[in-house]
ROFI-341563 format. One record per atom (N, C-alpha, C): residue in three letters; atom name; x, y, z. Coordinates in pm, whole numbers, plus 50000, padded with zeros to 5 digits. Layout:
+------+------+-------+-------+-------+
! rest ! atom !     X !     Y !     Z !
+------+------+-------+-------+-------+
!  ALA !   CA !     X !     Y !     Z !
...
+------+------+-------+-------+-------+
END
This chain:
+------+------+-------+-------+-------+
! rest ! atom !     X !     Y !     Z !
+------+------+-------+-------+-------+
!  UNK !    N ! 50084 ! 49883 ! 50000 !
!  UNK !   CA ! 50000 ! 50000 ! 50000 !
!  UNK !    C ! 50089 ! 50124 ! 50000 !
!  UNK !    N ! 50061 ! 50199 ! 49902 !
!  UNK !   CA ! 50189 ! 50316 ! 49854 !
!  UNK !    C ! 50052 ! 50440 ! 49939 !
!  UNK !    N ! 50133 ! 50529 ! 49977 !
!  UNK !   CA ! 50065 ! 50685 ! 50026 !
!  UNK !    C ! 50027 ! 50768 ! 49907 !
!  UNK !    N ! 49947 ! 50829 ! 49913 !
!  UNK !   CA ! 49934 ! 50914 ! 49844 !
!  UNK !    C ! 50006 ! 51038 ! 49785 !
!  UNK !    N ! 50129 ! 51048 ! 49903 !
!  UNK !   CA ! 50241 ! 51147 ! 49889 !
!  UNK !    C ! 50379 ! 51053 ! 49892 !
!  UNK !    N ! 50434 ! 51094 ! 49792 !
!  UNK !   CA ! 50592 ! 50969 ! 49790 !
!  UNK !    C ! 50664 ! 51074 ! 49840 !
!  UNK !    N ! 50735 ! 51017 ! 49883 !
!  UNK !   CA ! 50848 ! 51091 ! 49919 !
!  UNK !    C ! 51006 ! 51027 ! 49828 !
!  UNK !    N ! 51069 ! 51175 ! 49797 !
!  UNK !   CA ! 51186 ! 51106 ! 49735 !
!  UNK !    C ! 51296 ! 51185 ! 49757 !
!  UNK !    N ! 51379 ! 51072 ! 49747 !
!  UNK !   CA ! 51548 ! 51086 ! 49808 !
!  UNK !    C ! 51601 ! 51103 ! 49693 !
!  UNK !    N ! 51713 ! 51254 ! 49704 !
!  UNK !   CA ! 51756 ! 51306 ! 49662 !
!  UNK !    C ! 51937 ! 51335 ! 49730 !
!  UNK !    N ! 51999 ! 51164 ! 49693 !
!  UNK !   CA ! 52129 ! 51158 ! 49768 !
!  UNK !    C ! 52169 ! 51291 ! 49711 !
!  UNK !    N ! 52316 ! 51323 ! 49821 !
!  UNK !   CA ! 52390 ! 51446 ! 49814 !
!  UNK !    C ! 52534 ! 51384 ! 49751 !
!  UNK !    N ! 52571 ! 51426 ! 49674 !
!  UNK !   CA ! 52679 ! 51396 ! 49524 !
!  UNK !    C ! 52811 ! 51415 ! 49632 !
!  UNK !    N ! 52898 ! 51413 ! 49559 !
!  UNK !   CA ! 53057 ! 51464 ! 49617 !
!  UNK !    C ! 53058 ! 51600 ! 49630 !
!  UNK !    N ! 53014 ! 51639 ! 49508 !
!  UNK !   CA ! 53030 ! 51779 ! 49475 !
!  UNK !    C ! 52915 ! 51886 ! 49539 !
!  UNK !    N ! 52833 ! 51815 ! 49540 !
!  UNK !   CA ! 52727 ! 51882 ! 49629 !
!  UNK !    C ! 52786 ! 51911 ! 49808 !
!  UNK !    N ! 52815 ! 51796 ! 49854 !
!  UNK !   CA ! 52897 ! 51754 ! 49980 !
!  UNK !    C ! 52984 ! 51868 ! 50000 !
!  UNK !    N ! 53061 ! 51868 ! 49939 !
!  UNK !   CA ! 53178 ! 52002 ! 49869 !
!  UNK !    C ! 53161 ! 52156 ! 49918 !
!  UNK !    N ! 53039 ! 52151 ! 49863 !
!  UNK !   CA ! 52992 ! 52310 ! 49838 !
!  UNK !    C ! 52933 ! 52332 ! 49968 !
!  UNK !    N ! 52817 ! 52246 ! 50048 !
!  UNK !   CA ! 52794 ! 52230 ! 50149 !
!  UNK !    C ! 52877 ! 52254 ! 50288 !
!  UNK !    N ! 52987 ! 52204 ! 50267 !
!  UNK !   CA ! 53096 ! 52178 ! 50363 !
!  UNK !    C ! 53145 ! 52301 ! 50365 !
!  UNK !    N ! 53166 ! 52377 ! 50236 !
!  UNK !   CA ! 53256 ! 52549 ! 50259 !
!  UNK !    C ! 53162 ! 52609 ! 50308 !
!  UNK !    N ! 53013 ! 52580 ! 50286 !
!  UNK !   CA ! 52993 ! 52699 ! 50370 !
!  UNK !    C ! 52988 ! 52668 ! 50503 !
!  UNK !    N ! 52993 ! 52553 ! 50550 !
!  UNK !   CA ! 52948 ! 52534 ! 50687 !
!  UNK !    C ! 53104 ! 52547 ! 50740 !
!  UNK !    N ! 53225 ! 52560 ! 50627 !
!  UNK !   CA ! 53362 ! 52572 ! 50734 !
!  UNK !    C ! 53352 ! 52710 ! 50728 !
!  UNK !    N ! 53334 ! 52783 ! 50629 !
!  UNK !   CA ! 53339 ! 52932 ! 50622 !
!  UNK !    C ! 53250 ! 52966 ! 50692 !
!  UNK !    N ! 53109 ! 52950 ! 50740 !
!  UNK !   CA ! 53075 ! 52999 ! 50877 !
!  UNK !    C ! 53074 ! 52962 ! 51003 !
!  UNK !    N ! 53167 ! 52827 ! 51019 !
!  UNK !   CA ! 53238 ! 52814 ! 51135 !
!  UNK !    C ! 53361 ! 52926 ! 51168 !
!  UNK !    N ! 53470 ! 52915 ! 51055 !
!  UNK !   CA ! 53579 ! 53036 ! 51082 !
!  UNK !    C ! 53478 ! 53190 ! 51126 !
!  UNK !    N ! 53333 ! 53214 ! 51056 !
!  UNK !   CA ! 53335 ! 53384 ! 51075 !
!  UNK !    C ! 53295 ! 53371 ! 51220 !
!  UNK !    N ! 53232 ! 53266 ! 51298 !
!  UNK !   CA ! 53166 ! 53298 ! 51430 !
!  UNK !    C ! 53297 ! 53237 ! 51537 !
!  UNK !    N ! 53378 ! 53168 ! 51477 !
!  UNK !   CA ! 53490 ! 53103 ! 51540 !
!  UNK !    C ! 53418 ! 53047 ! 51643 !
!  UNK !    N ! 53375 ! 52898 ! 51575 !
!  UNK !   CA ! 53309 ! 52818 ! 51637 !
!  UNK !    C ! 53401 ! 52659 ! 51645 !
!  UNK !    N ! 53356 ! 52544 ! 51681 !
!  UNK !   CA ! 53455 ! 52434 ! 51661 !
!  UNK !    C ! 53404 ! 52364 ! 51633 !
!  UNK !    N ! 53418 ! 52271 ! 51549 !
!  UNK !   CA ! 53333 ! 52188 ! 51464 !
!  UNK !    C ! 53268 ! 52045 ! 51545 !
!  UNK !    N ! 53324 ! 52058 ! 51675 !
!  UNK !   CA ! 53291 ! 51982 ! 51790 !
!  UNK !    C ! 53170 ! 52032 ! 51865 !
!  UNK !    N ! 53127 ! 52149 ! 51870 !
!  UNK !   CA ! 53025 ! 52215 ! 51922 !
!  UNK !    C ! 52850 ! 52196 ! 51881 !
!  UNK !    N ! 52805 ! 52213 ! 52005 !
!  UNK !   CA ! 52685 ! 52236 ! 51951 !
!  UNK !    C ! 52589 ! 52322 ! 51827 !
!  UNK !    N ! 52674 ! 52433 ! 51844 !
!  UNK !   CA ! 52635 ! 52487 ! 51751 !
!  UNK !    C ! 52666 ! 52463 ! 51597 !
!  UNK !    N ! 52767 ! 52361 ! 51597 !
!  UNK !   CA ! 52850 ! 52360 ! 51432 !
!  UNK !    C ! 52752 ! 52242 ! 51428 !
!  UNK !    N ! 52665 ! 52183 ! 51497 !
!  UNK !   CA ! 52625 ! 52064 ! 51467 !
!  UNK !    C ! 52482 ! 52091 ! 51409 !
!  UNK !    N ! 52433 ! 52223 ! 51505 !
!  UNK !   CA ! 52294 ! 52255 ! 51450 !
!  UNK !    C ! 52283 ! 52321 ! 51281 !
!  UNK !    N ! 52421 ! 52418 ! 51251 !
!  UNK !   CA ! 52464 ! 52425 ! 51128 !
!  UNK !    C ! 52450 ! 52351 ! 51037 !
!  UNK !    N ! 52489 ! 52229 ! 51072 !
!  UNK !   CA ! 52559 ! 52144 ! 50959 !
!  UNK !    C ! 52421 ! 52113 ! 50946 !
!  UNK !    N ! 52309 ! 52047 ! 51019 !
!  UNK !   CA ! 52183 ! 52026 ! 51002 !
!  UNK !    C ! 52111 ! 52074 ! 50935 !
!  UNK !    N ! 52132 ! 52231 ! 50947 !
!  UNK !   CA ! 52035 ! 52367 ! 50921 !
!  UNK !    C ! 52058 ! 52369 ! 50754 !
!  UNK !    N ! 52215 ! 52368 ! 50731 !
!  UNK !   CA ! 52267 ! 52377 ! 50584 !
!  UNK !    C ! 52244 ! 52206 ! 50518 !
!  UNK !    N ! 52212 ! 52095 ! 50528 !
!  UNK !   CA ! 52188 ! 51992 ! 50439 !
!  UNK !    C ! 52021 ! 52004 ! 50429 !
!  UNK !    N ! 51952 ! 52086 ! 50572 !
!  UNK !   CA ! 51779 ! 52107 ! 50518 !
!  UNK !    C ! 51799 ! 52215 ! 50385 !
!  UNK !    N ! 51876 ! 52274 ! 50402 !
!  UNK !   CA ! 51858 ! 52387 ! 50353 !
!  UNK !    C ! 51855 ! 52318 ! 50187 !
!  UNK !    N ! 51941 ! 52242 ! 50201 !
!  UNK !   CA ! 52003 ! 52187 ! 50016 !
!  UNK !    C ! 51897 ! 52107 ! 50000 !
!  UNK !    N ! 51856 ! 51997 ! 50070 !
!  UNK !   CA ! 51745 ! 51920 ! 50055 !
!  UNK !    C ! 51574 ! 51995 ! 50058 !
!  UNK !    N ! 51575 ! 52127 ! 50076 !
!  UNK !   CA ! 51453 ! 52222 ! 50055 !
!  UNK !    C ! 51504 ! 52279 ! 49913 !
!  UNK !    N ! 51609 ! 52317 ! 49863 !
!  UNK !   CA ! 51649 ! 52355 ! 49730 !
!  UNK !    C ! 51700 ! 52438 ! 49724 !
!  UNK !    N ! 51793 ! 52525 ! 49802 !
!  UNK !   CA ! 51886 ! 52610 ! 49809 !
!  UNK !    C ! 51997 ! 52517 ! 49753 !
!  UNK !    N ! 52048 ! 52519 ! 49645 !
!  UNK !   CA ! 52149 ! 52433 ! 49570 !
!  UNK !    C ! 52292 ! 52511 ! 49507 !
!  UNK !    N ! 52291 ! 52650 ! 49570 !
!  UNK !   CA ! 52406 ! 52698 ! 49507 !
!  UNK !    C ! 52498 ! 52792 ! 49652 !
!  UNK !    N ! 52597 ! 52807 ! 49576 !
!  UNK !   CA ! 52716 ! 52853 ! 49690 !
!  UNK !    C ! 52610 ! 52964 ! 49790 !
!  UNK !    N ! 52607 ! 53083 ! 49668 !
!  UNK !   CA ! 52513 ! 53223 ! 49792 !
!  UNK !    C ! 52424 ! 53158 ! 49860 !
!  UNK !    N ! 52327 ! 53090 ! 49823 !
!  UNK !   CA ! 52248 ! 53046 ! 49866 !
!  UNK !    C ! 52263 ! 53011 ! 50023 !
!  UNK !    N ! 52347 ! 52890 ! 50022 !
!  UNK !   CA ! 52386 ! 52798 ! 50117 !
!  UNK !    C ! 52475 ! 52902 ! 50243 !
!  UNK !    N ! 52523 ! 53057 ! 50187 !
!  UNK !   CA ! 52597 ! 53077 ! 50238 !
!  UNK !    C ! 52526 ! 53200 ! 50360 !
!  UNK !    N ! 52390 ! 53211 ! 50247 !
!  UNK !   CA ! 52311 ! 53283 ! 50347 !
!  UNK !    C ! 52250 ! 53231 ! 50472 !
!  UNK !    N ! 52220 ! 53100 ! 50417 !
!  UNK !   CA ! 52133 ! 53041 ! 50510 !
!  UNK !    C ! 52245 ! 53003 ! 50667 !
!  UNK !    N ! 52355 ! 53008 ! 50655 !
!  UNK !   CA ! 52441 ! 52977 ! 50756 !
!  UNK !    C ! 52450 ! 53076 ! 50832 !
!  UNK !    N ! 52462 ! 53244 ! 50743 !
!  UNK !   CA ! 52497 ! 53326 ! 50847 !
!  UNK !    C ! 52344 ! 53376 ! 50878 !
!  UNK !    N ! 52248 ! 53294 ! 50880 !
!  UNK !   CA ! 52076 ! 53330 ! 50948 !
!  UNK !    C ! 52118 ! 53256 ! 51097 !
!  UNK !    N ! 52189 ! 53204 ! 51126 !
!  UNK !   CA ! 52135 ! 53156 ! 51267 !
!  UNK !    C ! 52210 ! 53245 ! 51362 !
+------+------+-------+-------+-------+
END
């Protein structure tokens, strides 16, 4: 019995991974945060919703990091 709403997975590439990752190191360096922290963790979260809602490019991704 299938739902009426599918849901679909949309793995994240290398290169996607990539782009993702600078911004979440580049707004770790601007708040000088540690990638051990709570907060780099809620980031990293905040920025793969962000790609998986469809923010798919560098500005994009880079805004959404310095929103929190």
């Amino acid at each position: 019995m299938h739902s009426a709403q599918t849901l679909s997975f949309d793995p994240i590439g290398p290169d996607e991974l990539e782009m993702i990752g600078k911004a979440f190191e580049d707004e770790l360096h601007r708040r000088a945060l540690s990638r051990k922290s709570e907060e780099a963790e809620a980031l990293a979260a905040k920025l793969i919703n962000a790609y998986q809602a469809g923010i798919r490019d560098d500005l994009g991704l880079s805004i959404v990091a310095g929103l929190s």
